[in-house]
KEVEX-314788 format. One record per atom (N, C-alpha, C): atom name; y, z negated, x negated. Coordinates in nm, 3 decimals. Example, Ala and Ser with C-alpha at 12.3 -4.5 7.8 and 13.67 -1.06 7.14 Angstrom:
<nodes>
<node name="N" y="-0.569" z="-0.780" x="-1.319"/>
<node name="CA" y="-0.450" z="-0.780" x="-1.230"/>
<node name="C" y="-0.330" z="-0.780" x="-1.320"/>
<node name="N" y="-0.225" z="-0.708" x="-1.285"/>
<node name="CA" y="-0.106" z="-0.714" x="-1.367"/>
<node name="C" y="0.003" z="-0.787" x="-1.290"/>
</nodes>
This chain:
<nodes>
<node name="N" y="-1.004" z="-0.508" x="1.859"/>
<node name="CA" y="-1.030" z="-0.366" x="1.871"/>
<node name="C" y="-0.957" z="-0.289" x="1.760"/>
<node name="N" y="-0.847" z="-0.305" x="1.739"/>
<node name="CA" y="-0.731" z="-0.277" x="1.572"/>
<node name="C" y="-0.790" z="-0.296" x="1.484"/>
<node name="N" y="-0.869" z="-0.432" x="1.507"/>
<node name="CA" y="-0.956" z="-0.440" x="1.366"/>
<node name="C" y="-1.088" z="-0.326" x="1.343"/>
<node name="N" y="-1.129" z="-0.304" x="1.410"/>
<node name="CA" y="-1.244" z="-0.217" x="1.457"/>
<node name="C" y="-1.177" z="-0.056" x="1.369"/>
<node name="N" y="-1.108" z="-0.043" x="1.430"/>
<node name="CA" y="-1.014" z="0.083" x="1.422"/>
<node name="C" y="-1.007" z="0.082" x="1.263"/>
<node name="N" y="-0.933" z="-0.013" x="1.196"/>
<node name="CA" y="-0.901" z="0.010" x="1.095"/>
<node name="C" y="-1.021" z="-0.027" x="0.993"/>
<node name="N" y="-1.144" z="-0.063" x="1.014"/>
<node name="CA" y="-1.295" z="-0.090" x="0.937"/>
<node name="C" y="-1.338" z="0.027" x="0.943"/>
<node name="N" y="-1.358" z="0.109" x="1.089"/>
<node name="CA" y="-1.389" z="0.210" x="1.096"/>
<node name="C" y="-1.327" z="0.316" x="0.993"/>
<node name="N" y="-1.221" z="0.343" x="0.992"/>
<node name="CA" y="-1.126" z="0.439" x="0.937"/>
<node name="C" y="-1.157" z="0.400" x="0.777"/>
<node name="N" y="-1.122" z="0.284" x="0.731"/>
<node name="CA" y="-1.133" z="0.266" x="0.594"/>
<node name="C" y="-1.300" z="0.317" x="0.539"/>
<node name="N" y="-1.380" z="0.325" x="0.653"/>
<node name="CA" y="-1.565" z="0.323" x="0.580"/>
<node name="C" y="-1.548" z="0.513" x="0.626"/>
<node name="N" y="-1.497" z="0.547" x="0.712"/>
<node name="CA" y="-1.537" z="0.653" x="0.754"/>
<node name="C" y="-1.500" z="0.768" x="0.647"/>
<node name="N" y="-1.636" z="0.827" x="0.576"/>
<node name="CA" y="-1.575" z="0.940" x="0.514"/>
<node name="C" y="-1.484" z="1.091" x="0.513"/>
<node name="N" y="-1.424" z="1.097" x="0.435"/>
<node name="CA" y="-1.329" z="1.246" x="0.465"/>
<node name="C" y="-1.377" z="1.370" x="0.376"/>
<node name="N" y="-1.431" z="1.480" x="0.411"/>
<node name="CA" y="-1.447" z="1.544" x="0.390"/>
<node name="C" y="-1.380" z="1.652" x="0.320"/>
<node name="N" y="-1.339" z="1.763" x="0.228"/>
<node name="CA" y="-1.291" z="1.856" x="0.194"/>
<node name="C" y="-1.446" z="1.970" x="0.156"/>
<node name="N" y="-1.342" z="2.137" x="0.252"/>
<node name="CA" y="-1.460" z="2.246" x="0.263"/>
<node name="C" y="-1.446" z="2.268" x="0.120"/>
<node name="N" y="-1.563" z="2.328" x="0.097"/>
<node name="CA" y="-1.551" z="2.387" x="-0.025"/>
<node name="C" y="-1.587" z="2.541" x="-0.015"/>
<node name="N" y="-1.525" z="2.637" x="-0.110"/>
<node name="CA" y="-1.444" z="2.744" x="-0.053"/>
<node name="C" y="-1.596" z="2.847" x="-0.077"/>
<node name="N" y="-1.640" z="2.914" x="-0.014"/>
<node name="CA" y="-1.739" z="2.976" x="0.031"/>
<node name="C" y="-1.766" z="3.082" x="-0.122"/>
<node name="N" y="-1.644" z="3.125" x="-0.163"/>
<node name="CA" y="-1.684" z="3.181" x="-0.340"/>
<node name="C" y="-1.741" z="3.098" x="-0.380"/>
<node name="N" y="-1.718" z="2.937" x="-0.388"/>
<node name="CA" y="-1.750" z="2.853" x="-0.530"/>
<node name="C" y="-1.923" z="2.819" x="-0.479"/>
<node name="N" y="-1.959" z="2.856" x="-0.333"/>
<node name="CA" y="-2.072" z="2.800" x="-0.311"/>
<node name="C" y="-2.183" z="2.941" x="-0.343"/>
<node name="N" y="-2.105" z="3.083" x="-0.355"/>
<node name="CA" y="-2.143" z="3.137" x="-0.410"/>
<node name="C" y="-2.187" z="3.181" x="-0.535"/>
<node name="N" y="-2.095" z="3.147" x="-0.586"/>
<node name="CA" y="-2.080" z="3.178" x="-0.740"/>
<node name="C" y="-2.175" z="3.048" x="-0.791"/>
<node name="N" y="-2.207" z="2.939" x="-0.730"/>
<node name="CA" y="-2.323" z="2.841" x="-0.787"/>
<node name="C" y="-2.464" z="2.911" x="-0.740"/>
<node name="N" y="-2.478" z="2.932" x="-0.645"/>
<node name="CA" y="-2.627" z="3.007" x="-0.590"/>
<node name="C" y="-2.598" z="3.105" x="-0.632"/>
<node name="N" y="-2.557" z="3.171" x="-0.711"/>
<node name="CA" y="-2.576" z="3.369" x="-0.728"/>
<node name="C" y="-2.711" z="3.374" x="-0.814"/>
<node name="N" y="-2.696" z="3.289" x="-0.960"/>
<node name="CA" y="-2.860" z="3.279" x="-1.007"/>
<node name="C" y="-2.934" z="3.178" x="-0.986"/>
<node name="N" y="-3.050" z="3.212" x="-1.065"/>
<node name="CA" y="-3.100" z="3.123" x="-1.021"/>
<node name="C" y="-3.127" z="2.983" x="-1.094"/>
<node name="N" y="-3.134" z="3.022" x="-1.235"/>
<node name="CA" y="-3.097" z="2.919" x="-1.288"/>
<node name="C" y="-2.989" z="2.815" x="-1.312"/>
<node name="N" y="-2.881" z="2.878" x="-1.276"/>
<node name="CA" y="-2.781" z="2.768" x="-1.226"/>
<node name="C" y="-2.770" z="2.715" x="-1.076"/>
<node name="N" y="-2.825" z="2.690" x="-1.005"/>
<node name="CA" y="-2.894" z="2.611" x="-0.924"/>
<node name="C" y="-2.873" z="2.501" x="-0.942"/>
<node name="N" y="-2.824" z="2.402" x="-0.864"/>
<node name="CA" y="-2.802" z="2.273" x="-0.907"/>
<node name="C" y="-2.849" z="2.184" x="-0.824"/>
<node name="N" y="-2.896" z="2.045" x="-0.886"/>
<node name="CA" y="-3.020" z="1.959" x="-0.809"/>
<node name="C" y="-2.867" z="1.868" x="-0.704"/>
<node name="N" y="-2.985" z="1.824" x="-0.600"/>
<node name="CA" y="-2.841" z="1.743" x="-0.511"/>
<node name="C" y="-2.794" z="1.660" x="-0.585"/>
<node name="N" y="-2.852" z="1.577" x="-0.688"/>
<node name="CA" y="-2.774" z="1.488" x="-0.790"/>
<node name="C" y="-2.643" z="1.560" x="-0.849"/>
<node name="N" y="-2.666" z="1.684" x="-0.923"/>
<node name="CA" y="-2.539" z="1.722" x="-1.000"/>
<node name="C" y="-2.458" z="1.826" x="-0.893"/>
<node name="N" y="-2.505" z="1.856" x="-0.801"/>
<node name="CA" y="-2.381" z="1.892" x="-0.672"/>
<node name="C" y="-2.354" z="1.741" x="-0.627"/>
<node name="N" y="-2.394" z="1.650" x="-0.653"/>
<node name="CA" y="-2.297" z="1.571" x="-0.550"/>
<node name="C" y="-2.198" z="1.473" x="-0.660"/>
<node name="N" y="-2.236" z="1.512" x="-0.812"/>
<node name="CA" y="-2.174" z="1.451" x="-0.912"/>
<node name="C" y="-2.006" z="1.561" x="-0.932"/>
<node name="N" y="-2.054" z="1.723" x="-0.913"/>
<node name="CA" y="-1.971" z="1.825" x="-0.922"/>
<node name="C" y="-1.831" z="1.782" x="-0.799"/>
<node name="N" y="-1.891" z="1.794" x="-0.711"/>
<node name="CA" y="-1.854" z="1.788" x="-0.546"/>
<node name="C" y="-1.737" z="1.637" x="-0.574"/>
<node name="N" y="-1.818" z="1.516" x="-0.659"/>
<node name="CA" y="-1.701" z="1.403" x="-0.650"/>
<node name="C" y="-1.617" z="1.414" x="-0.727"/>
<node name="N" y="-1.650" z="1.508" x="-0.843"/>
<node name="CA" y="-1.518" z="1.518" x="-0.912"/>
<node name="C" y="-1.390" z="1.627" x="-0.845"/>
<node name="N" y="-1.410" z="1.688" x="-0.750"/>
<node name="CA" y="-1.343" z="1.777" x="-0.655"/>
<node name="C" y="-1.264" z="1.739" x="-0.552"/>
<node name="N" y="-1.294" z="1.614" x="-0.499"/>
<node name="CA" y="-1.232" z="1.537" x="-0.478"/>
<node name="C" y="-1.122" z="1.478" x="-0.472"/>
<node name="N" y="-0.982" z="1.502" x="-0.406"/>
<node name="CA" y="-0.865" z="1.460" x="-0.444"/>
<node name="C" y="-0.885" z="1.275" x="-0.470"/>
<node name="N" y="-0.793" z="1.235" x="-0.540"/>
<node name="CA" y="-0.841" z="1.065" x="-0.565"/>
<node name="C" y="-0.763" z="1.019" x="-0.385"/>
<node name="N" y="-0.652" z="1.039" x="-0.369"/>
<node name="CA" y="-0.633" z="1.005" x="-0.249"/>
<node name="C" y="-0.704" z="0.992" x="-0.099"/>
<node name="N" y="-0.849" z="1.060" x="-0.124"/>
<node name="CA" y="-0.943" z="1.065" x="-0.001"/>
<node name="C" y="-1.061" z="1.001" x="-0.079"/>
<node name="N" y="-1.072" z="0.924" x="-0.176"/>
<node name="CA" y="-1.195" z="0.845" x="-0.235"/>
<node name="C" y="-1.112" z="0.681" x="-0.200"/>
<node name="N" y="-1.257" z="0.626" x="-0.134"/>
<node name="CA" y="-1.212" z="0.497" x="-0.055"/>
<node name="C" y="-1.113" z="0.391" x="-0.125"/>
<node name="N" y="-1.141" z="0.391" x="-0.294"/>
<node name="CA" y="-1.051" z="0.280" x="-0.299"/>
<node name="C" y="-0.915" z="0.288" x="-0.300"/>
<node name="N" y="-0.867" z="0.410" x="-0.331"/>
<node name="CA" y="-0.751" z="0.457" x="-0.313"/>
<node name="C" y="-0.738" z="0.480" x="-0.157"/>
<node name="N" y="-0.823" z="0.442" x="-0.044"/>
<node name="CA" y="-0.790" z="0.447" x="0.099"/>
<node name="C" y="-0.759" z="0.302" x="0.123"/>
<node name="N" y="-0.809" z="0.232" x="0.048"/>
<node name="CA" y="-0.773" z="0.077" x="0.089"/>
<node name="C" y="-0.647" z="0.045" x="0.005"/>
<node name="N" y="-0.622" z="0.110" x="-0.158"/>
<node name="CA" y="-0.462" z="0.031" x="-0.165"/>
<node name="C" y="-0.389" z="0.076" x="-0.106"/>
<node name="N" y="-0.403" z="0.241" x="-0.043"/>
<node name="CA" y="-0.275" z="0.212" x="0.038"/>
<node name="C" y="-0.269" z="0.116" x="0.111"/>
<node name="N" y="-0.394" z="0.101" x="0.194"/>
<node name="CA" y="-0.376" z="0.034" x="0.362"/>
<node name="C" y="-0.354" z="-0.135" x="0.308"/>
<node name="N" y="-0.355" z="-0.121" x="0.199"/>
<node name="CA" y="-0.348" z="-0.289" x="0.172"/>
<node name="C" y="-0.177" z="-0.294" x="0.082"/>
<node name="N" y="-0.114" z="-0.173" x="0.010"/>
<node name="CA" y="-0.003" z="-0.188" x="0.028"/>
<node name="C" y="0.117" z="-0.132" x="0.155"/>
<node name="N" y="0.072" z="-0.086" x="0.184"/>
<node name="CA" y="0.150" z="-0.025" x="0.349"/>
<node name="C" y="0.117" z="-0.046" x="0.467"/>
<node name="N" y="-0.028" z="-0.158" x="0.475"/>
<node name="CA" y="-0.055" z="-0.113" x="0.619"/>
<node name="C" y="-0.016" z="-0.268" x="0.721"/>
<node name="N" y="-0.046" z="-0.279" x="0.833"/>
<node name="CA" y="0.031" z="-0.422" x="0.924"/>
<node name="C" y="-0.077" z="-0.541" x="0.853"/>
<node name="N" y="-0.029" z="-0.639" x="0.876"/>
<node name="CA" y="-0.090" z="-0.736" x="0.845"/>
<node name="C" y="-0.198" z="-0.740" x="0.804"/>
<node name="N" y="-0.303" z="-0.710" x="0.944"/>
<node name="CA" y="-0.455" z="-0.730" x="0.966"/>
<node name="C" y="-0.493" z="-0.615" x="0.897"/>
<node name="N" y="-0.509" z="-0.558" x="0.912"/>
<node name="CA" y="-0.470" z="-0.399" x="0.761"/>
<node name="C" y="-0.529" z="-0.460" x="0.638"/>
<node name="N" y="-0.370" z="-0.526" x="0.609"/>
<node name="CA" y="-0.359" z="-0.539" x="0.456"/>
<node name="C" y="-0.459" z="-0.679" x="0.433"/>
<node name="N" y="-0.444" z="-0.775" x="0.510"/>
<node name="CA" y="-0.622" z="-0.849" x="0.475"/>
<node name="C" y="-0.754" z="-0.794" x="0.478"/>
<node name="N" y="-0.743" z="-0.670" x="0.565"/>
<node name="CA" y="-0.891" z="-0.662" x="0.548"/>
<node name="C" y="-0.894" z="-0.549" x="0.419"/>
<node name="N" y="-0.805" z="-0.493" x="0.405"/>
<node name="CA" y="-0.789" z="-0.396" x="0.279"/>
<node name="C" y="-0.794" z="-0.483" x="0.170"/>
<node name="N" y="-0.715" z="-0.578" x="0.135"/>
<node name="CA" y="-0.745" z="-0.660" x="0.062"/>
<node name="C" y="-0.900" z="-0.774" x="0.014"/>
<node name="N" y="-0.940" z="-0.774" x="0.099"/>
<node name="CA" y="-1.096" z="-0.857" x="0.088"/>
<node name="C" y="-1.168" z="-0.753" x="0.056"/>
<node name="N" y="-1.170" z="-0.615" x="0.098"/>
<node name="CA" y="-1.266" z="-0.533" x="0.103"/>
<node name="C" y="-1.219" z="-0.443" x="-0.091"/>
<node name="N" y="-1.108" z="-0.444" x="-0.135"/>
<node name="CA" y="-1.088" z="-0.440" x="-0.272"/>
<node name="C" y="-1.174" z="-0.511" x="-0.390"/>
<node name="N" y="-1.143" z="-0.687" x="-0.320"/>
<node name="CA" y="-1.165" z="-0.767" x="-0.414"/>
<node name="C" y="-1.315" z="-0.779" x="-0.413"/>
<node name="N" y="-1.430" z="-0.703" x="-0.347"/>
<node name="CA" y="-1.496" z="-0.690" x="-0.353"/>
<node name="C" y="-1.588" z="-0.534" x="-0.459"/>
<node name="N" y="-1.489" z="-0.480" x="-0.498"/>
<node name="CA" y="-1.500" z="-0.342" x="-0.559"/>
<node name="C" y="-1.548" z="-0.368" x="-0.718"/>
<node name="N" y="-1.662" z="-0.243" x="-0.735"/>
<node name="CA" y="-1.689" z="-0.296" x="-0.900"/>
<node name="C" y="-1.666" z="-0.139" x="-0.903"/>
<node name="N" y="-1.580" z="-0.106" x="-0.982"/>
<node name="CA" y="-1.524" z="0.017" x="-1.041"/>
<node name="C" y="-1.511" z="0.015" x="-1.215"/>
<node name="N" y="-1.544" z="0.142" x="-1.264"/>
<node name="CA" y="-1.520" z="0.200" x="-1.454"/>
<node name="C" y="-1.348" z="0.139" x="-1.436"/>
<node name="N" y="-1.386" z="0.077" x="-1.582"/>
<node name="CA" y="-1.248" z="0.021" x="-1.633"/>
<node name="C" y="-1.116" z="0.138" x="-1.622"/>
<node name="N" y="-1.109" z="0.263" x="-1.615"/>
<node name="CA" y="-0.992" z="0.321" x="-1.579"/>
<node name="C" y="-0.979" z="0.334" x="-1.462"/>
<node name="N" y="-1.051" z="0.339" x="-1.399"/>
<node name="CA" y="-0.971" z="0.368" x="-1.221"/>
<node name="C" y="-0.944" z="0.214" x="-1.213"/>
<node name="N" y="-1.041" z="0.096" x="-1.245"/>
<node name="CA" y="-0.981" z="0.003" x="-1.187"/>
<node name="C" y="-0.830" z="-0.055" x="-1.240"/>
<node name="N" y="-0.794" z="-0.024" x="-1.397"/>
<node name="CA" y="-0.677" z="-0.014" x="-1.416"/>
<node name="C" y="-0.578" z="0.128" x="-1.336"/>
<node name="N" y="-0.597" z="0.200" x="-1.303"/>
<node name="CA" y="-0.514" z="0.275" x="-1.204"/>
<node name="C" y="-0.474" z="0.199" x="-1.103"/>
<node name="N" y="-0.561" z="0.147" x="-1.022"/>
<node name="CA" y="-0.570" z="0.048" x="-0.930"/>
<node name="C" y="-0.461" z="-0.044" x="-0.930"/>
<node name="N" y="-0.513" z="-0.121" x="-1.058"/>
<node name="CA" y="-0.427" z="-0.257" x="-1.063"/>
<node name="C" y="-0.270" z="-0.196" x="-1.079"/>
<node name="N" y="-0.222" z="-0.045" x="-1.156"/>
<node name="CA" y="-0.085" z="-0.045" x="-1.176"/>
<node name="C" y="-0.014" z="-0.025" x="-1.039"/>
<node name="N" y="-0.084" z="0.054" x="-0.947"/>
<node name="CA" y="-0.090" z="0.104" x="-0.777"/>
<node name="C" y="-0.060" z="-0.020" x="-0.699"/>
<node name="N" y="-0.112" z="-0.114" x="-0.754"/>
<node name="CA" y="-0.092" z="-0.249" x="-0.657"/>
<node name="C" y="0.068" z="-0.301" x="-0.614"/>
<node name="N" y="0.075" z="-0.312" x="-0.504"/>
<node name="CA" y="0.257" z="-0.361" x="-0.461"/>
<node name="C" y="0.224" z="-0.548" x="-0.522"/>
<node name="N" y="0.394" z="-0.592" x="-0.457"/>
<node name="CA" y="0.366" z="-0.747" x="-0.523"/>
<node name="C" y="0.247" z="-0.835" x="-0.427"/>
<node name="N" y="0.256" z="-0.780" x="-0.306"/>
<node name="CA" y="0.195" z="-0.845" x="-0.215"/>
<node name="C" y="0.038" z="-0.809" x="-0.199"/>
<node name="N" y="0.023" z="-0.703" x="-0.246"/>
<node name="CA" y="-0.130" z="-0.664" x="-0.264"/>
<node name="C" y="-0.201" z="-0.744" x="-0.396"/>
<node name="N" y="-0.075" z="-0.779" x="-0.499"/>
<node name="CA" y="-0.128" z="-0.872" x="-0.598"/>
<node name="C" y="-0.160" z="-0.949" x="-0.568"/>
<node name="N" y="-0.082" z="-1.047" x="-0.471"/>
<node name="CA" y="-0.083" z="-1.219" x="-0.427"/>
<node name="C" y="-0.212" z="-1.216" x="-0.353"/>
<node name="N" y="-0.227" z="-1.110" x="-0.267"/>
<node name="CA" y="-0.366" z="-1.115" x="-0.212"/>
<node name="C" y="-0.473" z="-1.112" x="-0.267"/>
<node name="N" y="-0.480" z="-1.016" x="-0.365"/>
<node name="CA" y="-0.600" z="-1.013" x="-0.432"/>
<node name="C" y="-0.605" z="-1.167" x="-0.554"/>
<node name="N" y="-0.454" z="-1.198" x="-0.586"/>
<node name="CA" y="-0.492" z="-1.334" x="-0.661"/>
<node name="C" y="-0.544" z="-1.443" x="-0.590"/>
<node name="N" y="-0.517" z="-1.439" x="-0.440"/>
<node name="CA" y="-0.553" z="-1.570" x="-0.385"/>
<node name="C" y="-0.697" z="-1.519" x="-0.317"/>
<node name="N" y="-0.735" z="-1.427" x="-0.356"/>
<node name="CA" y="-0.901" z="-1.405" x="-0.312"/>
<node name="C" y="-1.034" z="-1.479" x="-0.439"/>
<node name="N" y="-1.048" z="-1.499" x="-0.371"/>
<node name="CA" y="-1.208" z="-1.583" x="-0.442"/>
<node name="C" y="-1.246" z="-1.534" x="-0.525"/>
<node name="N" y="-1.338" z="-1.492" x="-0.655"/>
<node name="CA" y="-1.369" z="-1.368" x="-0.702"/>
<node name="C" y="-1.368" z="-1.227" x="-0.739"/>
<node name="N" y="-1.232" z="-1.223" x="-0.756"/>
<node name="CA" y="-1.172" z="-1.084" x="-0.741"/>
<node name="C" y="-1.204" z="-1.030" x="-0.890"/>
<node name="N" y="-1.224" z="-0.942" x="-0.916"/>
<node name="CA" y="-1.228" z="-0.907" x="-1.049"/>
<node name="C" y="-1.100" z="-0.910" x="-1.142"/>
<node name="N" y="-1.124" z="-0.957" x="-1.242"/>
<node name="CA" y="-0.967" z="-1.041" x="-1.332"/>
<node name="C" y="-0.918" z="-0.861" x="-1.389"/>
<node name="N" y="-0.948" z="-0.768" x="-1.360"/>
<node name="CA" y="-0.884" z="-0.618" x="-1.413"/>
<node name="C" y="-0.799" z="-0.581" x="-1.346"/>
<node name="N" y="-0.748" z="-0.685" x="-1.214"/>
<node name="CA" y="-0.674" z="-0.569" x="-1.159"/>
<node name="C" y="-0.548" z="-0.664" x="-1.154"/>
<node name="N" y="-0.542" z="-0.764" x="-1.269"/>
<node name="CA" y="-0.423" z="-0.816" x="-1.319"/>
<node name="C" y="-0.377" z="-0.776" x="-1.465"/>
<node name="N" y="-0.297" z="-0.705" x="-1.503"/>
<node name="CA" y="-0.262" z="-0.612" x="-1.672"/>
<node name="C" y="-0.168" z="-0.715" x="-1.683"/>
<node name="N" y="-0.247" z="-0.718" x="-1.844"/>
<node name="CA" y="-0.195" z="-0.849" x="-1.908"/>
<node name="C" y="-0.054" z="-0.758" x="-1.998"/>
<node name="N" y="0.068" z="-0.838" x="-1.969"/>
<node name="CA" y="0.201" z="-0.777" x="-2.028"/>
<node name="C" y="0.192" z="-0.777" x="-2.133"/>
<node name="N" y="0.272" z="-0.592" x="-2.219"/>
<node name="CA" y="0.233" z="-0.514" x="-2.298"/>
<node name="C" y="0.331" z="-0.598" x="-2.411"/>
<node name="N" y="0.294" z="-0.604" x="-2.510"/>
<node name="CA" y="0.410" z="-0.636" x="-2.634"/>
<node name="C" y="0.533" z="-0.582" x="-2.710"/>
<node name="N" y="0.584" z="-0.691" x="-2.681"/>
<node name="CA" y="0.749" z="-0.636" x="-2.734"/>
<node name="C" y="0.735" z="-0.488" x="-2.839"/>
<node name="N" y="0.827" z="-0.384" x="-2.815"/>
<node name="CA" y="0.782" z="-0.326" x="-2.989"/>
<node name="C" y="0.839" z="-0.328" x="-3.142"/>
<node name="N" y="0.947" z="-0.423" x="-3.103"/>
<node name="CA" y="0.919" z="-0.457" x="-3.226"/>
<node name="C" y="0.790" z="-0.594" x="-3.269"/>
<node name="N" y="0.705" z="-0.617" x="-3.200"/>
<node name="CA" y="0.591" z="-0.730" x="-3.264"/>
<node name="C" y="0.470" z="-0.591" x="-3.268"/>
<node name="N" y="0.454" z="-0.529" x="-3.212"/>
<node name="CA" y="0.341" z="-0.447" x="-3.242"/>
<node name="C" y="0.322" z="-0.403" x="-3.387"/>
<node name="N" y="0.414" z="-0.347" x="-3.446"/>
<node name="CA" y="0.408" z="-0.330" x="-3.592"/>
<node name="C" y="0.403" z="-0.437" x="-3.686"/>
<node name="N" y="0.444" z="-0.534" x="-3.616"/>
<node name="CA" y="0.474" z="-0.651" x="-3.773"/>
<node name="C" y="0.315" z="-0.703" x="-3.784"/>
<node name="N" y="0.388" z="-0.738" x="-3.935"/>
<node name="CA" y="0.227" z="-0.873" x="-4.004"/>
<node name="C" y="0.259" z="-0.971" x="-3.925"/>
<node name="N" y="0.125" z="-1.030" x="-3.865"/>
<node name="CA" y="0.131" z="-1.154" x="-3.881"/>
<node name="C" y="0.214" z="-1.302" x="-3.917"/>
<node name="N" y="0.101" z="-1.252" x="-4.049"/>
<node name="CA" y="0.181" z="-1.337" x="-4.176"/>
<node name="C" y="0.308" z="-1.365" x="-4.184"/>
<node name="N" y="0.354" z="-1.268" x="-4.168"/>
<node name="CA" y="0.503" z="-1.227" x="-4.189"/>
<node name="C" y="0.576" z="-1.304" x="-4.089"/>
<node name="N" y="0.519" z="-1.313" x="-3.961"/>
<node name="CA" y="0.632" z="-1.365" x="-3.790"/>
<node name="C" y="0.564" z="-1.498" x="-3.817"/>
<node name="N" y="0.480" z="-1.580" x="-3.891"/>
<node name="CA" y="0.430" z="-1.700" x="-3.925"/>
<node name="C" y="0.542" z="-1.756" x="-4.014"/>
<node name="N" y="0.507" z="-1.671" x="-4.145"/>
<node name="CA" y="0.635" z="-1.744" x="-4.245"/>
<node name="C" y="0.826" z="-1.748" x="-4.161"/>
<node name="N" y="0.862" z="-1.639" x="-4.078"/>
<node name="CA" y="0.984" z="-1.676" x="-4.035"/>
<node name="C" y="0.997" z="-1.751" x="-3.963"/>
<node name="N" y="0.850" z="-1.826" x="-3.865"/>
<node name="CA" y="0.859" z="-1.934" x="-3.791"/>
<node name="C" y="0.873" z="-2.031" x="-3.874"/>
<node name="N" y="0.811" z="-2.066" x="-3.993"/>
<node name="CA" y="0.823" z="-2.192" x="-4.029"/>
<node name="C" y="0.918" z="-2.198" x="-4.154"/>
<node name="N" y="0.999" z="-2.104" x="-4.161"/>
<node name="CA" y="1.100" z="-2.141" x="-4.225"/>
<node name="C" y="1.229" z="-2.189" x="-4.167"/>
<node name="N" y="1.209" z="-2.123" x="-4.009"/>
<node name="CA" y="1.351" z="-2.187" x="-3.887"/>
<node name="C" y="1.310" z="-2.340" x="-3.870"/>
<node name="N" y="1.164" z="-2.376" x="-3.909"/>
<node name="CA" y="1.184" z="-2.523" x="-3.822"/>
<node name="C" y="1.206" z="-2.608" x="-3.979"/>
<node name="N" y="1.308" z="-2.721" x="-3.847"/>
<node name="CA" y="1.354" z="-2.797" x="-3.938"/>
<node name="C" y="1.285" z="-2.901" x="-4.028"/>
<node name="N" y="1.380" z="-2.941" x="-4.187"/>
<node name="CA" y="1.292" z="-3.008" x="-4.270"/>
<node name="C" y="1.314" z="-3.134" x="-4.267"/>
<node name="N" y="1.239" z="-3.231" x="-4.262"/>
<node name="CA" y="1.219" z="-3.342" x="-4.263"/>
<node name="C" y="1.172" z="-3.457" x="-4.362"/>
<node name="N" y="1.290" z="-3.553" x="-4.433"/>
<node name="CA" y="1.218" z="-3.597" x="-4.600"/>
<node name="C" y="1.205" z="-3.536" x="-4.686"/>
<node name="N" y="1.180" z="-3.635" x="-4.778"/>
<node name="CA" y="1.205" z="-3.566" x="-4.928"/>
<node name="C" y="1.068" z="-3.479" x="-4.953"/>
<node name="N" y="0.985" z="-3.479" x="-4.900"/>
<node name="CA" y="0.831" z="-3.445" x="-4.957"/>
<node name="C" y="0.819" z="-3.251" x="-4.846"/>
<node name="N" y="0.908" z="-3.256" x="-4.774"/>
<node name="CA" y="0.909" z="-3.129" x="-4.686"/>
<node name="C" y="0.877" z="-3.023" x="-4.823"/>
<node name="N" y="0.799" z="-2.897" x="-4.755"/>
<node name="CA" y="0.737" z="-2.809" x="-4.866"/>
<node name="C" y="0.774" z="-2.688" x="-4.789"/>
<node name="N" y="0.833" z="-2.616" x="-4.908"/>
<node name="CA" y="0.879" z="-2.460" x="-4.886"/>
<node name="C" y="0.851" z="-2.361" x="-4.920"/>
<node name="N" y="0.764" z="-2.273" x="-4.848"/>
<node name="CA" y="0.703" z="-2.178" x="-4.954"/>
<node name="C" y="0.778" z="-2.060" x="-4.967"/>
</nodes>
């Protein structure tokens, strides 16, 4: 029945009014009139991110009891989201919402961020962190070559 509760809650949408000027000030002419497509494109960007579902499931999959955080978790690793929210996502993730989503089947590989580079290697050549490698390793015989 908990489980019920918390499927329910995670699918069930949340609403925010929208303030009776702004529904005015769109109907006042007539040419700005807007088709239900671009009110409901307007309307999602209005939207706090905290009441749009996938941000209802990391919480419940980093904060919520057990049975919670599995079903928050399966119901993630099922999500096809634009490459920035799903990197929002992945930084949002606790350690344990990681392990879950790593040990899920098919999860989409974005919501693991691959670690950022030292800064001092971001600027250097190449070339350059090549030749100081192979001048530390050691030489061997007479025929060893040094450039």
């Amino acid at each position: 029945q908990e489980h019920q509760l918390v499927e329910q809650e995670a699918s069930t949408p949340q609403y925010i009014p929208v303030p009776q000027n702004l529904l005015d000030s769109i109907n006042q002419y007539e040419e700005m009139k807007l088709s239900p497509i671009e009110t409901k494109e307007d309307l999602r960007s209005m939207i706090p991110r905290h009441l749009k579902r996938p941000w209802r499931l990391i919480d419940m999959a980093n904060k919520g009891e057990y049975e919670q955080h599995l079903k928050a978790v399966r119901e993630l690793s099922k999500l096809s989201l634009p490459d920035g929210e799903m990197t929002q996502l992945a930084q949002s993730c606790s350690r344990r919402t990681a392990v879950g989503l790593a040990r899920t089947e098919g999860v989409d590989l974005r919501y693991f961020l691959s670690t950022p580079l030292p800064p001092d290697v971001v600027d250097r050549d190449i070339i350059d962190m090549f030749r100081e490698i192979l001048v530390k390793l050691p030489v061997v015989g007479d025929k060893a070559h040094r450039g």
